[in-house]
C-alpha positions in Angstrom: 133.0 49.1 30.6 132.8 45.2 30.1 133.1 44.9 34.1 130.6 47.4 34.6 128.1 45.8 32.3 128.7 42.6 33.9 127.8 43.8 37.5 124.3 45.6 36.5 123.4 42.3 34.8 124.5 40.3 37.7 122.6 42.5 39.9 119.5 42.5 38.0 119.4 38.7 38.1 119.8 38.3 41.9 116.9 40.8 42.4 114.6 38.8 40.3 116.1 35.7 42.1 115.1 37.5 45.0 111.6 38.2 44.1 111.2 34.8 42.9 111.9 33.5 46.3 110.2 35.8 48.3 107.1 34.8 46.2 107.6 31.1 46.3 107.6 31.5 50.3 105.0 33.6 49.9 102.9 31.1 48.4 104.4 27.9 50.5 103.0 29.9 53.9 100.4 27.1 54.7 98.3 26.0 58.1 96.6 22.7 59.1 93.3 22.9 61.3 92.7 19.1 62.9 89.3 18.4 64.6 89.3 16.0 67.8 87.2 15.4 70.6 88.1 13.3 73.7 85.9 10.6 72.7 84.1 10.0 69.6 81.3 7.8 70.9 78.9 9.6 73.6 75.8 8.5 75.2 72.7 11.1 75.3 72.9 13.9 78.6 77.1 13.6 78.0 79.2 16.6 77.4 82.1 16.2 75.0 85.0 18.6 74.3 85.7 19.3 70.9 89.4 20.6 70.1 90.1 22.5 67.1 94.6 22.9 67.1 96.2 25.1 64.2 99.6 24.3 63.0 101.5 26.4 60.6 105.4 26.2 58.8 105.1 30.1 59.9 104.1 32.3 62.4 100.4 33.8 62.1 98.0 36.0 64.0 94.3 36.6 63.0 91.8 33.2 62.6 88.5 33.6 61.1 86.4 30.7 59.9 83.1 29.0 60.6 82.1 26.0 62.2 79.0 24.0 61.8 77.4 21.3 63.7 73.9 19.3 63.5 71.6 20.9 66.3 69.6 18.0 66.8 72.1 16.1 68.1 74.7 18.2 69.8 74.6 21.7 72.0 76.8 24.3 72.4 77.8 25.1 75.9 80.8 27.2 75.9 84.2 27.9 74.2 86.4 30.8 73.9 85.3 34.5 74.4 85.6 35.0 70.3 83.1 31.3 69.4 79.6 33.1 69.2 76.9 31.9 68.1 74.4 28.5 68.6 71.9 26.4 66.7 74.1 24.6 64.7 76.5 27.3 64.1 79.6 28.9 65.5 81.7 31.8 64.3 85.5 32.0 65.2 87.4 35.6 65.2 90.1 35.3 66.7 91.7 38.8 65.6 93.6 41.4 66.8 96.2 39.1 68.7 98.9 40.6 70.7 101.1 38.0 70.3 101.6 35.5 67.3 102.7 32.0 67.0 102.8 28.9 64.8 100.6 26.9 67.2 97.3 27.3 68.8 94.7 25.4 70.6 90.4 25.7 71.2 88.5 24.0 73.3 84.8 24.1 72.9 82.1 22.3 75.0 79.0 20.3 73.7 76.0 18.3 75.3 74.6 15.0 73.4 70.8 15.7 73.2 70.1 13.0 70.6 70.6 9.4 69.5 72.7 9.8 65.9 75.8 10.5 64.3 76.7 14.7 63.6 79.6 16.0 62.0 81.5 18.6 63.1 83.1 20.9 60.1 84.4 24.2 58.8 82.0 25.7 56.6 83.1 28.0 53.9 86.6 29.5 53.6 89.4 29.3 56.8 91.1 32.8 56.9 94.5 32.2 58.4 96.8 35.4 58.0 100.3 35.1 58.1 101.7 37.4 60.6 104.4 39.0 58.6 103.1 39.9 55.1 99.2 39.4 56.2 98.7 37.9 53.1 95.9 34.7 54.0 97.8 31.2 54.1 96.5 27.9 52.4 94.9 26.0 54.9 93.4 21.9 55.3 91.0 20.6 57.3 89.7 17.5 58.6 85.8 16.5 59.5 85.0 15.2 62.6 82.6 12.2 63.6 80.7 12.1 66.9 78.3 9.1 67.5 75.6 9.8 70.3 74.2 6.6 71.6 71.3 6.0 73.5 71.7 5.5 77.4 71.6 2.0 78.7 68.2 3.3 80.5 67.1 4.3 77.6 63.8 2.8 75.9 63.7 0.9 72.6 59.6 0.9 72.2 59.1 2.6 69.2 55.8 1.0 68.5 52.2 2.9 68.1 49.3 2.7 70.8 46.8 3.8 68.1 46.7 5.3 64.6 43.6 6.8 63.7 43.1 8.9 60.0 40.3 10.5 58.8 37.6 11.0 56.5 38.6 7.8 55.8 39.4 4.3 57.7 42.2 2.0 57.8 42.2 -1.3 56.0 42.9 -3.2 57.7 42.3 -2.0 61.5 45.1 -1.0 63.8 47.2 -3.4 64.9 50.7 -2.2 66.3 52.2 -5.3 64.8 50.7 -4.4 61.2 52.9 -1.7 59.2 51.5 -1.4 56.4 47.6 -0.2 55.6 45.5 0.8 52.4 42.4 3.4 52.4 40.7 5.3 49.7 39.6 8.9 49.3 37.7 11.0 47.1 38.7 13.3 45.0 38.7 16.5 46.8 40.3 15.1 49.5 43.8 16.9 50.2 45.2 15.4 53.1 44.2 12.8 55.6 44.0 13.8 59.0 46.6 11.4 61.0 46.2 11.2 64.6 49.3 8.9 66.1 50.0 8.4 69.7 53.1 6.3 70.6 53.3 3.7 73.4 56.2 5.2 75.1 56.0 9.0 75.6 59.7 9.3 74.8 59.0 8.3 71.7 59.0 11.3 68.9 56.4 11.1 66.0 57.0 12.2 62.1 54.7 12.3 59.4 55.6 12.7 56.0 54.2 12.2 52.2 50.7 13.6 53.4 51.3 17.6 52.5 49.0 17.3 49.1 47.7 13.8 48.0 47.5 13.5 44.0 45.6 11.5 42.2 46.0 7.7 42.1 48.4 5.9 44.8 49.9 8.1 47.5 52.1 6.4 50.9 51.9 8.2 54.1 54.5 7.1 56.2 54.6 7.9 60.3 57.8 7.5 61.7 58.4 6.4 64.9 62.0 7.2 66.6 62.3 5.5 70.1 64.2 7.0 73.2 67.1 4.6 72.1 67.0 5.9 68.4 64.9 2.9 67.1 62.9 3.4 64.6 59.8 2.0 63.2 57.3 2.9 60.0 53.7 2.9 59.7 52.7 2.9 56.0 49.2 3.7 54.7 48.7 3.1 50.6 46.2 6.0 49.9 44.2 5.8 46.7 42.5 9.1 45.8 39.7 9.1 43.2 40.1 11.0 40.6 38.1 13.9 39.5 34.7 13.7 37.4 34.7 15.0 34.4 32.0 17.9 34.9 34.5 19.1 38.3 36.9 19.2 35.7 35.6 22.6 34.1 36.1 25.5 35.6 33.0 27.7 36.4 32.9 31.1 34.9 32.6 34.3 37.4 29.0 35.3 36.7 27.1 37.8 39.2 25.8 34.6 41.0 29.2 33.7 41.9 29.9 36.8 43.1 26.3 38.2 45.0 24.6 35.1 46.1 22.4 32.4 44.2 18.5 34.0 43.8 16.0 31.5 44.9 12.2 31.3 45.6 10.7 30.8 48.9 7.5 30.8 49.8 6.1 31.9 53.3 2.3 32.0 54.7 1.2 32.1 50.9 3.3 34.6 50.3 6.2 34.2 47.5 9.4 36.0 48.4 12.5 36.3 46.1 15.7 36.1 48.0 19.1 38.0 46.2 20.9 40.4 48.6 17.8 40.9 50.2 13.9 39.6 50.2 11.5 40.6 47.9 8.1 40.0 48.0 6.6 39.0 44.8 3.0 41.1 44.3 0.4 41.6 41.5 1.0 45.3 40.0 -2.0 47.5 40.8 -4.4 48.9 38.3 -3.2 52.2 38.2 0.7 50.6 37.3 1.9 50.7 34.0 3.1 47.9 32.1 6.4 48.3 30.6 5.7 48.9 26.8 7.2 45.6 25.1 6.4 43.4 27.9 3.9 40.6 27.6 2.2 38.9 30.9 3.1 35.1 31.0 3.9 32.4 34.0 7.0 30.9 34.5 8.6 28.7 37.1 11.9 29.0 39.3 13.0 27.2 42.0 9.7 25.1 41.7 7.3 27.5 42.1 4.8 29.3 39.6 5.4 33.1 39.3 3.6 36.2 37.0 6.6 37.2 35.1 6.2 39.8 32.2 8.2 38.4 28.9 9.7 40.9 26.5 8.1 40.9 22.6 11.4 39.4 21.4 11.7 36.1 20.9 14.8 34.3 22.6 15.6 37.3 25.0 17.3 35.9 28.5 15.3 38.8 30.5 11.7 38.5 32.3 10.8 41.3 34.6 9.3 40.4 38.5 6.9 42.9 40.3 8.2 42.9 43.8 8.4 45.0 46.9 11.7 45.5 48.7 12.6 45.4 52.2 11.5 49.0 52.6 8.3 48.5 51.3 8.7 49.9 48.2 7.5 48.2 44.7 8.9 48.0 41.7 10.0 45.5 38.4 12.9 44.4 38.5 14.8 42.3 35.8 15.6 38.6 36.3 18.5 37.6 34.3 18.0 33.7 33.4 21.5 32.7 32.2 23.4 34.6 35.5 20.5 34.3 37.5 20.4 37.8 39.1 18.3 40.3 40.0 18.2 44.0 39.3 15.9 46.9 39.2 14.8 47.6 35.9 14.5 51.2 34.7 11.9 52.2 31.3 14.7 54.9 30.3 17.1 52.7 29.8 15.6 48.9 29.5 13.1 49.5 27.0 12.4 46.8 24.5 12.6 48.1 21.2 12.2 45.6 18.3 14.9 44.9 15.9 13.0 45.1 12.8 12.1 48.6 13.6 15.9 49.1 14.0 16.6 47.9 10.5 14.0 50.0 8.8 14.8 53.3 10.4 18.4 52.3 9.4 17.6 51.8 6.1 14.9 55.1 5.6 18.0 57.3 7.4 20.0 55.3 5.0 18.2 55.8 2.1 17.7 59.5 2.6 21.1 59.8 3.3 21.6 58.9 0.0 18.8 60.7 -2.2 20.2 63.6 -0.7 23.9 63.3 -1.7 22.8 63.1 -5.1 20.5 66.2 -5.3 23.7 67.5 -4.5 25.8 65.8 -6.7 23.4 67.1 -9.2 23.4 70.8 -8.5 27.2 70.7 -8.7 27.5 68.6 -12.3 24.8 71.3 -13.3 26.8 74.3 -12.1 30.0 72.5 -13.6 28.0 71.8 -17.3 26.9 76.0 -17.1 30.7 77.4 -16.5 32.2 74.5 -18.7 29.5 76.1 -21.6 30.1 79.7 -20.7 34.0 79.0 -21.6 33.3 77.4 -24.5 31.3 80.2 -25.7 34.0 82.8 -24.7 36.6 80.4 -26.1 34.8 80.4 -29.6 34.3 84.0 -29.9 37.9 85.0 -29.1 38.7 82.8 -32.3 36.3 84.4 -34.7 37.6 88.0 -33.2 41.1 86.8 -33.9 40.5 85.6 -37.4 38.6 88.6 -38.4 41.5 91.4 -37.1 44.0 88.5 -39.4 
């Protein structure tokens, strides 16, 4: 029994030995991806192959990982059936091997296009899957280093034929030897306009620190990069002005804003009031009626003397204008003096009425309002008194009846 008990335990401990291993290998099932090229300094119109070698401790089969690259600098040519893509970056999928390994090998072909230094790298996670439990393996990397250098033809001018900026001028004026300028601009000025031609035409241009100028100093700096990767800057100190206070406010949305300012002209004699249309001002006719609540008066706008008809109220923001409309047809219409718009005025429902009138119908509605809830106030405290009596009365005479039958 002893024996027996031995062996099971025994067993048990070389399984979980087993296990134990089997993970620890598991977990030890590593790669290493290096990065070369076949020479790490270039000249501009080279092509340079870039190697990318995988060695593992075990055999693996599917690769997928992604490679990046600066654009500006280096092009894709070609590479492996399973490398797509361009424009700074490459996808690898190598998957669906036949045959596995420990080793492997990709070449991939690149053109320098541009003076500089790019880095070739693995962006993101390497998949490497081992071949036998297709679990992913650990995996290092390494970053490569190209340097792109100009050609010995190449030209180092990176200086400016002219430089030119508006609205406003350089202080002091262009000199290609000078690097450094001042101007000033007004407030409302968001961005200069920079007009920069290089010397060379090789030469590439960049602007920058002009997208929105704020208040107070501002540099503008154009860069020049020569054919040989020179470069040279051009700064201009801008000072913008700042704001005056009354800009500072923000102008309500009135009906001017929104239709068109009304202004007077005046025309052969003729006055004509222009808001979404021309009006001629006239003189009403005998046989037209005056508004009721509308007094005649003068009054001038845009610097020239009109016939206006003023409302009885004192402080009202309204005069009405006899005009005639592009189709010939006549009519007063009201002139608002605060938006400074024009309307057609209709009696119905523009009337002048005056406030005191208001207050003294109010108050006779009011009042009568009131007499009248206490006539009836009055009728029912009366009918209350006459049934409060008649109960007393039948009250008292049940108590005499019942003393007299006692």
């Amino acid at each position: 029994m002893k024996r027996r008990l031995f062996k099971a335990i025994a067993f048990c401990l070389l399984f979980v030995m087993g296990g134990l291993l089997n993970i620890s290998s598991i977990k030890a099932a590593s790669a290493n991806i290096e990065i070369t090229a076949d020479n790490n300094q270039i000249t501009v119109g080279d092509s340079v192959y870039v190697y990318i070698t995988i060695d593992s401790d075990t055999i693996f089969s599917d690769i997928e990982a992604n490679l990046v690259y600066d654009e500006n600098i280096l092009e894709y040519k070609s590479g492996a059936s399973f490398i797509k893509g361009s424009s700074g970056f490459l996808k690898i999928a190598d998957v669906n091997i036949s045959e596995a390994d420990d080793n492997r090998k990709y070449a991939l072909e690149f053109k320098a296009i541009k003076v500089g230094k790019c880095e070739i790298e693995f962006s993101g996670q390497i998949m490497v899957y081992d071949y036998e439990t297709g679990m992913p393996m650990s995996v290092s990397s390494n970053i490569l280093e190209l340097e792109v250098k100009a050609a010995h033809t190449a030209s180092d001018n990176a200086s400016l034929a002219s430089l030119k900026i508006s609205p406003s001028q350089l202080n002091p004026a262009f000199d290609k030897n000078i690097y450094e300028y001042n101007t000033n601009v007004a407030y409302d000025v968001e961005k200069l306009v920079v007009v920069a031609l290089p010397e060379d035409e090789k030469a590439t241009i960049r602007i920058s620190g002009n997208e929105t100028l704020k208040e107070g100093e501002n540099k503008v700096i154009t860069t020049v990069v020569a054919e040989s990767g020179k470069k040279v800057e051009y700064v201009i100190n801008v000072t913008k002005e700042s704001a005056p206070e009354d800009e500072l406010d923000i102008d309500p949305i009135t009906p001017d804003n929104r239709h068109g300012s009304f202004e007077l002209i005046q025309e052969d004699n003729e006055i004509f009031a222009i808001y979404n249309g021309k009006y001629k001002l006239l003189e009403p006719a005998s046989d037209v009626k005056i508004p009721e609540g509308y007094t005649k008066t003068n009054m001038i706008l845009s610097g020239i003397s009109i016939s206006v008809y003023e409302p009885n109220l004192p402080g009202s923001d309204f005069v009405l204008i006899y005009a005639e409309n592009e189709l010939g047809e006549a009519n007063f219409y009201r002139y608002d003096k605060v938006e400074k718009t024009l309307q057609r005025f209709v009696e119905d429902i523009d009337s002048v009425t005056d406030p005191s009138d208001n207050i003294d119908n109010e108050d006779q509605s009011s009042s009568k309002k009131y007499r009248s809830k206490l006539n009836k106030a009055a009728i029912v405290i009366s009918i209350l008194c006459a049934l409060c009596a008649g109960l007393v009365i039948v009250v008292v005479r049940l108590y005499i009846k019942n003393r007299k039958q006692k």
